[in-house]
N, C-alpha and C positions, 0 to 999 in steps of 0.2 A: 521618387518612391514608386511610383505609377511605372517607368521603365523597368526600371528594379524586378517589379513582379510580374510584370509582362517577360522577362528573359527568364524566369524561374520556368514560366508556366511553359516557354517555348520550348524548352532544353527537357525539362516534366514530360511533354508530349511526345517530345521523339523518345524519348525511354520507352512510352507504354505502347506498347503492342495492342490490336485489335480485339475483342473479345471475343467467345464463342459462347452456345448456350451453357449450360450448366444443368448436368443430372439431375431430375428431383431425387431428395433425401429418401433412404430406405428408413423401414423402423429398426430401431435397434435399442439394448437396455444397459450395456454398461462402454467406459472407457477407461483409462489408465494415463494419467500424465503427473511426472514424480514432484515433488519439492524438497530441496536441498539442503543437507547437513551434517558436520561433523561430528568424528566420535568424541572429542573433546569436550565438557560445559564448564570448564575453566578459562578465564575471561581474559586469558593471555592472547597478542597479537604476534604473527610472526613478522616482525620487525624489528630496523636496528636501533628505534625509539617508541615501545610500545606504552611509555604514557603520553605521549603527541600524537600515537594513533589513534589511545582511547579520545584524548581529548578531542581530535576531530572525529570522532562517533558521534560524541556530547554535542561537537556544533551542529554538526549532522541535523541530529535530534532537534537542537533547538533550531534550526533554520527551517526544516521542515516544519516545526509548530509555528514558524511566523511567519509561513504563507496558507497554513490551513485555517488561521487564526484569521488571517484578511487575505483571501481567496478575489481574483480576477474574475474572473467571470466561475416435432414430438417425438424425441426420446424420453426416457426416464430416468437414467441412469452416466452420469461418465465421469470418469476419475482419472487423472492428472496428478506426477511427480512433484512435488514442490520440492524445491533446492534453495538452501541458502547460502548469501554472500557473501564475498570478503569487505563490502562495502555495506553489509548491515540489512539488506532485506531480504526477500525469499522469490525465485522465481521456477516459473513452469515452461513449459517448452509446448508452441503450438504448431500446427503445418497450415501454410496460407499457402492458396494459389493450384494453377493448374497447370502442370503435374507442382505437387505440393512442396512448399521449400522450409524447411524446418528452422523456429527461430525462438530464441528466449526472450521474455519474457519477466518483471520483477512485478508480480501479483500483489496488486496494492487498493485494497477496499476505501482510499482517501480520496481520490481521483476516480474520471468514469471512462476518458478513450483511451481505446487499443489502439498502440502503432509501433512499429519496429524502426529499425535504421531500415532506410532503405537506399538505392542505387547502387554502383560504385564510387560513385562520389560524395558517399558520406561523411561527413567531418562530425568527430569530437573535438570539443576544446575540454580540456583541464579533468579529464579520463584518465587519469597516473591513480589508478588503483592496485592496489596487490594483485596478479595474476591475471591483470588485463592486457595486452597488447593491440595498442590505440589502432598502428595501421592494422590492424587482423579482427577487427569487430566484424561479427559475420553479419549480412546485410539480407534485406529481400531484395529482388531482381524483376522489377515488375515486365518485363521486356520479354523474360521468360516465363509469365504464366498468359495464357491464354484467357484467364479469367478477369485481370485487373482491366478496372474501369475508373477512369475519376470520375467522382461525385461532381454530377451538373451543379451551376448557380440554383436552377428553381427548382432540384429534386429536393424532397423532404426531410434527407437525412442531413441535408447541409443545416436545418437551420436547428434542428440538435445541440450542434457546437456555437452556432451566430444567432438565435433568434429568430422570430417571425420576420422581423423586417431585412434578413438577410438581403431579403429578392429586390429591394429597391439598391441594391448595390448591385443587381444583375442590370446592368445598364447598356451589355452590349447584345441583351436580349430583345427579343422582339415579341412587344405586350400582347401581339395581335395572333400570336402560334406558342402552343407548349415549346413545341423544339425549339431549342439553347444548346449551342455549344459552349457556351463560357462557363468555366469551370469554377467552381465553390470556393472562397478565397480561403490563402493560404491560411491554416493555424500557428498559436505562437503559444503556449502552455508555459507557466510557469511552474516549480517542483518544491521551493523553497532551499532545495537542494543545490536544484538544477533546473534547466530549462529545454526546451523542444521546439521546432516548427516545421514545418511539412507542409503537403495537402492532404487531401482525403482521398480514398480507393474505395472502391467498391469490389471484394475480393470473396472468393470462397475459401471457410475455414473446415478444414478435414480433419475428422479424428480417424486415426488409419483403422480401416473394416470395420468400419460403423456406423459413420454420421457427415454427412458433406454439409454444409449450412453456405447456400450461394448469399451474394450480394451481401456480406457484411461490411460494415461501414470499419474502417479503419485508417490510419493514418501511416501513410508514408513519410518519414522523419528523414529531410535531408539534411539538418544542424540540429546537434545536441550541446548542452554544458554539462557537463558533471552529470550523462546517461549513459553509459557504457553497455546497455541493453534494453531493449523495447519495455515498455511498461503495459501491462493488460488491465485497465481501469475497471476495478470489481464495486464501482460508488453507485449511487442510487438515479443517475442520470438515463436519457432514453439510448445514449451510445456506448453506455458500459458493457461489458460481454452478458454480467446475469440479465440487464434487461432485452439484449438482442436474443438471448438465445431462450429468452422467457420462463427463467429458473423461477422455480419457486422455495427453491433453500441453497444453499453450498454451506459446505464444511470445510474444517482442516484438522491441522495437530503439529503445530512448528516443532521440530525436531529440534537441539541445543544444537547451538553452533559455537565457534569459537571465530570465526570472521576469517578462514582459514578453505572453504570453499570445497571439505571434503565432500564425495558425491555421498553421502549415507543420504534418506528421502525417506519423505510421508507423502499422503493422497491428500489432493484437492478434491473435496468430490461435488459434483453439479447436476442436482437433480429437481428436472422439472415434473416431479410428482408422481404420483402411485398412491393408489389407496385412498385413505381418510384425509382431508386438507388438513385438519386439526389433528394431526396425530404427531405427536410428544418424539423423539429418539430418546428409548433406554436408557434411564440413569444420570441425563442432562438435567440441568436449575436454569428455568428459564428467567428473563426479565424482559418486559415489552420493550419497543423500539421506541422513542421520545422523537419528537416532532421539535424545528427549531421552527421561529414564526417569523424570521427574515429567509428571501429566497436565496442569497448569497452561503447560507449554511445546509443548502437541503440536500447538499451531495453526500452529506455523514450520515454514519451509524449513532444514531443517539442512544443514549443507554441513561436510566436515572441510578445515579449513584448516591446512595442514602446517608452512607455511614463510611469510616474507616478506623479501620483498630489496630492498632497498634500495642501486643500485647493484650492486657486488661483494659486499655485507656482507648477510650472513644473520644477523637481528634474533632475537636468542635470545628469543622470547617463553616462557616457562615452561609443561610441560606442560598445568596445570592452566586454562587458560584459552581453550586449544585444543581442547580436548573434554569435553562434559557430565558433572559429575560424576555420583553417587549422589542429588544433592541437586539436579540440575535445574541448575546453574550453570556456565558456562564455554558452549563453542563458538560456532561463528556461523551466520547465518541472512542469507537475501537476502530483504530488504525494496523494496518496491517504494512505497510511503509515506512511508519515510524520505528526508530531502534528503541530507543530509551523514551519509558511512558515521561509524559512532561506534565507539569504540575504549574498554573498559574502563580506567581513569587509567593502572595500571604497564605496560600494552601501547602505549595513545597514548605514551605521556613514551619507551620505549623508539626507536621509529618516529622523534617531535620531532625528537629529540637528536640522532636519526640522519642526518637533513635537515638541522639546525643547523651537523653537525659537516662533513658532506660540500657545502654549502653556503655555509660561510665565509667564500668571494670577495664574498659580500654582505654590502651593511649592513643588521640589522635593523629592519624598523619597526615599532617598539615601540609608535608612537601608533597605529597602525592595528589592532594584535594588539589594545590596548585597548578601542579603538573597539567591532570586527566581533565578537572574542572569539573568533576565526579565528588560526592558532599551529603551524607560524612562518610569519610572513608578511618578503619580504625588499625593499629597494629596488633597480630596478634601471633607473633613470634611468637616459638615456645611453647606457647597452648597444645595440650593434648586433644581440649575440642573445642567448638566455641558455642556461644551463649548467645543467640539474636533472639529478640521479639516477635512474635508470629505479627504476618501481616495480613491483612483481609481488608476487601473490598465488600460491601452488602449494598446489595443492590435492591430498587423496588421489586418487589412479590417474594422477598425473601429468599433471594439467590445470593450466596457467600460464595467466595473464589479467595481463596485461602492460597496463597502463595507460595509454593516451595522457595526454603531458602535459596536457592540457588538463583531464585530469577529474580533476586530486589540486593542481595546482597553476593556479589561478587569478587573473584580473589585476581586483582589487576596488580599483583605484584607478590615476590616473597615476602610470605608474612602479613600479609596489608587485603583487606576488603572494604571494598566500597559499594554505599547506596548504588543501583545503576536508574535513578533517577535523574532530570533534571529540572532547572528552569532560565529565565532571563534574570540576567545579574542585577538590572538595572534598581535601583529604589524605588519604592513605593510599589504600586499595584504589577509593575513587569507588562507584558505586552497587551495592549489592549482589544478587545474585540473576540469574536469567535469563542469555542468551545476554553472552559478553565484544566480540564484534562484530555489528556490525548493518550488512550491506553496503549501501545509500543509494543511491537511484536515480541521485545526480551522478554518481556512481562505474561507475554499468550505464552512461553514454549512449554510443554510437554503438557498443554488442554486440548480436548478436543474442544473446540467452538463450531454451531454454526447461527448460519444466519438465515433463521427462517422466514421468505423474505413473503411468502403466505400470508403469513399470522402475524406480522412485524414483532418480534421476537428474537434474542441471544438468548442460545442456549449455550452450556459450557460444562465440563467436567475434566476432573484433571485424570491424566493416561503417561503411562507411557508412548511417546510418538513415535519411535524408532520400530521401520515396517521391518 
């Protein structure tokens, strides 16, 4: 093992090229970088089996909630595209390096490092997505920036990702001088999805005529599983981008997609402040940020979710899965990586039954619930229109996020719509540990959210998202 990552680090080294200094930042007030989506919000895939793709969304979903569930370990202004995927999440496009090399990016508030693919010798394994071409993943070239550094063993940033105790693993260091050359041990991330590992960089990230930000800590991804594109970690850690770059809010407004990867786009926007600290955006229903009391969960967005309705009927969900125990378990969190919100088994089955029962006028299609693994799903051929139950989420301080039909019930076949909910099949309580919901970017589209990260507060209102 010990050689093993001793020839990563040797082969790492001659890739990177020397440093130079790095410009200080000018000031500046706005940016632009898009996030991605189609004209479509019909929940068809282009494939030649799209209830085996929905169904792999579904595992998707649930695989990511069973690693979020048990987890391993001065400008003002800038705004950023967000794009979404044909594999289910939304990404931006950043420039690292010197001269800058342009790379995407899957913006995901569940997780906290930035890293790309990086070399030419980056491997995916098991990257067979719609409209990916595995040899053709574009990479970063750290050889050609003049700026890339790896993170030393006893610099500060290394123990971000390892801990205080990192530095007694700097053993080829010398206790009696700062100066170390052994470099920061490699990372190994898990996705639920997917997987990553790398090492670390120390790189400048550019917004073009704007904002240089030297020495960010980032990861260079030489093997991925199932990452067909960098991920920029928006979680509440010291190596996420909003806390490098010392935001004090971001926003969005997922645009509908159909997993079809059109370029239509909305703004990210990342603003470290202006004005009044405590000042509201226009027309948003806030609700505080919730605090979980194990450290294994303090990478999420905690949110207290009070109530759900369905219809007229208030969905008795049981205290204890509405807010974090003692033991780190219960509450919810908004995920922006997640596709489909996920619902711990006795809260989904409660919600189902609920739709099932106030839904009746349909027949269920049972072969499609099998198919997609999407539940309930109903037919409704023939209909001139149809008949769902309003759905709503009330949250502490009286913030209601009233759902457009469209984002809970979807049309995944002629004729046929389905919950786009899910959970673990398993009996009895389904996966243990961690947050009981996982709110799912299908479920954010067409709100503006943001995350005021200030006043620990979601805000949210529903918009039109298409810029």
């Amino acid at each position: 093992m010990a050689s093993s990552r001793f020839l990563l680090l040797l082969s790492f080294l001659i890739l990177i090229s020397s440093s130079t200094p790095t410009p200080t930042p000018t000031p500046t007030s706005t940016i632009t970088i898009p996030l991605s989506a189609p004209s479509s919000t019909k929940l068809i895939i282009s494939s030649k089996n799209p209830w085996g793709a929905l169904n792999h969304l579904a595992s998707l979903s649930l695989s990511r909630a069973h690693h979020i569930k048990s987890p391993k370990t001065k400008f003002s202004l800038l705004k950023t595209p967000l794009f979404p995927r044909s594999y289910g999440g939304y990404s931006i496009s950043l420039n690292f390096g010197t001269p800058p090399q342009t790379t995407k990016f899957v913006m995901d508030t569940g997780s906290s490092l930035v890293w790309f693919p990086c070399t030419s010798r980056y491997l995916c394994s098991r990257c067979d997505f719609p409209n990916i071409e595995v040899t053709g993943i574009p990479t970063f070239i750290p050889k050609q920036s003049s700026s890339s550094n790896l993170i030393g063993c006893k610099n500060h940033k290394c123990s971000w990702l390892f801990g205080p105790k990192v530095q007694s693993k700097c053993q080829e260091c010398d206790p009696t001088t700062q100066n170390c050359t052994q470099s920061c041990p490699p990372y190994v991330i898990q996705y639920g999805s997917g997987s990553t590992a790398g090492l670390l960089l120390s790189e400048t990230l550019d917004f073009p005529d704007k904002k240089t930000i030297p020495g960010f800590l980032v990861g260079c991804s030489l093997f991925s599983i199932r990452q067909p594109e960098g991920i920029a970690g928006f979680g509440r850690s010291p190596e996420s981008l909003p806390s490098q770059l010392g935001l004090k809010k971001f926003s969005y407004c997922l645009v509908s997609h159909a997993f079809d990867d059109t370029p239509a786009s909305s703004d990210l926007v990342l603003d470290t402040g202006s004005g009044s600290d405590d000042t509201k955006t226009p027309g948003l229903r806030y609700t505080p940020f919730q605090k979980n009391p194990t450290a294994a969960f303090r990478d999420y967005y905690y949110v207290l979710l009070r109530n759900i309705v369905i219809g007229d009927t208030h969905v008795k969900v049981p205290y204890k899965f509405l807010v974090p125990g003692s033991d780190g378990n219960g509450g919810t969190i908004v995920d922006s990586g997640t596709t489909f919100t996920f619902m711990e088994k006795p809260v989904y089955e409660l919600v189902a039954k609920e739709f099932e029962k106030q839904v009746a006028h349909y027949t269920v299609a049972t072969e499609v619930q099998n198919q997609t693994g999407l539940r309930p799903c109903f037919n409704i051929s023939g209909e001139k229109s149809v008949s769902v139950p309003e759905f709503i989420f009330h949250f502490k301080g009286g913030a209601k996020m009233a759902l457009p039909l469209a984002n809970y019930f979807s049309f995944v076949d002629s004729g046929v719509i389905c919950l786009t909910i899910v959970s673990d099949n398993m009996s009895g309580s389904g996966i243990g540990g961690g947050p009981a919901i996982i709110l799912g970017n299908y479920q954010q589209r067409n709100f503006h959210v943001e995350f005021d990260l200030k006043n620990e507060r979601f805000g949210f209102k529903q918009q039109n998202c298409v810029s």
